[in-house]
Phi, psi and omega in degrees: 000143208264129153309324191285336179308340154261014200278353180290294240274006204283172180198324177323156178276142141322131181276167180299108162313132190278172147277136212292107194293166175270009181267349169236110195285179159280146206294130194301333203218154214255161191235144188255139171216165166231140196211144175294348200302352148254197181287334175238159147313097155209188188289161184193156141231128172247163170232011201146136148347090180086022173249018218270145168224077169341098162278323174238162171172173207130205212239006167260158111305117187253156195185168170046076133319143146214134175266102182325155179318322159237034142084020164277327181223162181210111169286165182201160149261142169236219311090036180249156192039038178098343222194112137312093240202155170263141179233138187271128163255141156274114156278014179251333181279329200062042183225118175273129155222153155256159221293297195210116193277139162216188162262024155293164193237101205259127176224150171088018191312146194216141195253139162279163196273046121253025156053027171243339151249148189226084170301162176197184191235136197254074180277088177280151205279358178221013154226182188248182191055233064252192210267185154250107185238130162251126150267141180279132195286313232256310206238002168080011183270128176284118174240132138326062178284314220186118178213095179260336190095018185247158174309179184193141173100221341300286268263162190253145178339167169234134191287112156348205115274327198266346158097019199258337182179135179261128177285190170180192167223135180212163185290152218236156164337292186268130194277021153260008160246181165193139179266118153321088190259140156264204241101123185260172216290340176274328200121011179232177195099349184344154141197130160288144189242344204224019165321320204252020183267309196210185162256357192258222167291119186249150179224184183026071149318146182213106181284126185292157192305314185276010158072022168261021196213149168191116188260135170214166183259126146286132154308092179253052172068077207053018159188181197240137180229136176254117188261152169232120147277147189259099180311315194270328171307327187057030163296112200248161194202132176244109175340294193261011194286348172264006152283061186278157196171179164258124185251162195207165113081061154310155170176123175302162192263157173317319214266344184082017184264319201192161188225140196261188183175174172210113168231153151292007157355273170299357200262148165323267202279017175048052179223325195248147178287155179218169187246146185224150154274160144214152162294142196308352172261003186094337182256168177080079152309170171183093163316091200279329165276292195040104126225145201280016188243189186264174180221069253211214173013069156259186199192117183273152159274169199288339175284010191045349199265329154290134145229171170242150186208165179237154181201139177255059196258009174271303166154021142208197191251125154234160177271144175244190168209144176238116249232075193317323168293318195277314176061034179269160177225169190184139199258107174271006153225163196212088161230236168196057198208174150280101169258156196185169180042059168285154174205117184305167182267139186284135168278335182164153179288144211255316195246129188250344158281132184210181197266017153009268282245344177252014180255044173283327169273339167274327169284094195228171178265140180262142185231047194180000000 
């Protein structure tokens, strides 16, 4: 079960803030969050204990940050006029506009990696389920990747690295699963990836940099499995299967060597999280926490030697970090709200080649 869903009801006092170890230096590169700690929901970056920066305020809830590719802009959804819509920050102008006014109910933005496009998920007020639409950032031209009438989402798509086609998750015929979908970047190509893992739900996709691998999580029926598929082979594999428990948010490392992740494993009654490693094969497993509070969502940073993580082990949600040589954590934010959906500032995209271009036998329209 996804940790944000408890972050209202939380209440516990903050323990006494640790200190900065000197084996984890501060972080190089600012990290984007949303955080309670006002009257509304809004953006921050911190780099560190005191190192905090407000990007947004005012009388709205700004949510779901991503930051373009060279860290210039941060997309966000807001709540304004009624309607939810994606909205742009210039951080250098300190100026917001928005991405495409429709009466659709726009959630989830995701920046393609040559920062010219910004896919999301679409919800129209007369039809049902909803889409995946990319605006062209320059010129506002609206494209249709995936529109069936089944849900989408809630997480926002995810972008090749070569920018040619995105995974996502949408509702599938029996409206008690949802399915790992591909798409290519005009909209054709639909392809269920993950039909043949279970029968239930699969969530958070994630594309290996060099876009042959794309690991998720599935519903196996009283636990969670971290699944990996091979695009061009379509050999699927399940990661965790002599562990069951629950997993959640895989995500590669830049280089495609390993993927962190948060399971309940290690906990006794297989409930509270802890944050991991593994080699992209599944193997050298690693705990990086162990604490008895939770710990979950991790997001590596561009040096692969960091993660950031949220974690509720004050008794509310803040962000750390964890220094992977060292396994030292250190706390980067200290209030006495929520902070949460951190997402580091990108240093660049390391691979611009991916295995597209071979997913001519895995990639077909689904017509049914």
């Amino acid at each position: 079960m996804l940790r944000y869903f408890v972050f209202l009801s939380l209440s516990a006092g903050l323990m006494p803030c640790c200190a900065l170890s000197s084996e984890v230096p501060a972080l190089e590169h600012p990290v984007a969050f949303i955080s309670l700690r006002h009257e509304h929901v809004q953006i921050f970056t911190t780099q560190g204990i005191g190192k905090e920066q407000a990007l947004t305020k005012g009388q709205y809830n700004d949510m779901q940050p991503v930051w373009s590719p060279d860290g210039s802009h941060i997309a966000f959804s807001s709540v304004r006029d009624g309607v939810s819509a994606i909205y742009l920050l210039d951080l250098a102008q300190q100026a917001t506009s928005r991405l495409h006014a429709t009466l659709d109910w726009q959630s989830s933005p995701s920046w393609s990696p040559d920062g010219r496009t910004i896919a999301f998920i679409a919800s129209a007020p007369d039809q049902p389920g909803a889409a995946i639409h990319a605006v062209d950032v320059a010129s506002g031209r609206l494209t249709v990747l995936a529109q069936d009438g089944y849900d989408k989402g809630p997480g926002a798509p995810v972008w090749s690295n070569d920018g040619k086609y995105l995974a996502f998750v949408g509702g599938h015929q029996d409206s008690r699963s949802s399915e790992i979908w591909l798409v290519a970047s005009d909209g054709s190509g639909l392809t269920s990836i993950s039909t043949t893992v279970s029968s239930r739900k699969k969530a958070q996709p994630a594309l290996s940099p060099d876009g042959r691998y794309l690991a998720f999580i599935a519903d196996m029926r009283g636990y969670s499995a971290l699944i990996k598929a091979d695009l061009v082979t379509g050999d699927v594999i399940n990661l965790t299967f002599e562990y069951p428990a629950a997993y959640e948010t895989p995500r590669w490392s830049s280089d495609g060597s390993m993927l962190a992740f948060a399971s309940s494993r290690d906990d006794p009654d297989k409930t509270r999280m802890d944050i991991f490693v593994m080699n992209a094969d599944g193997t050298a497993v690693r705990n990086l926490t162990q604490h008895p509070g939770e710990d979950f969502n991790p997001q590596w940073m561009p040096d692969n030697q960091t993660i950031v993580f949220m974690s509720l082990r004050t008794g509310k949600a803040q962000l750390w970090a964890v220094h992977l040589p060292s396994q030292q954590s250190v706390r980067l934010t200290n209030n006495q709200f929520h902070d949460m959906d951190q997402v580091p500032q990108p240093a660049s995209v390391l691979f611009l080649h991916t295995a597209a271009s071979d997913l001519h036998g895995v990639m077909r329209h689904e017509t049914d």
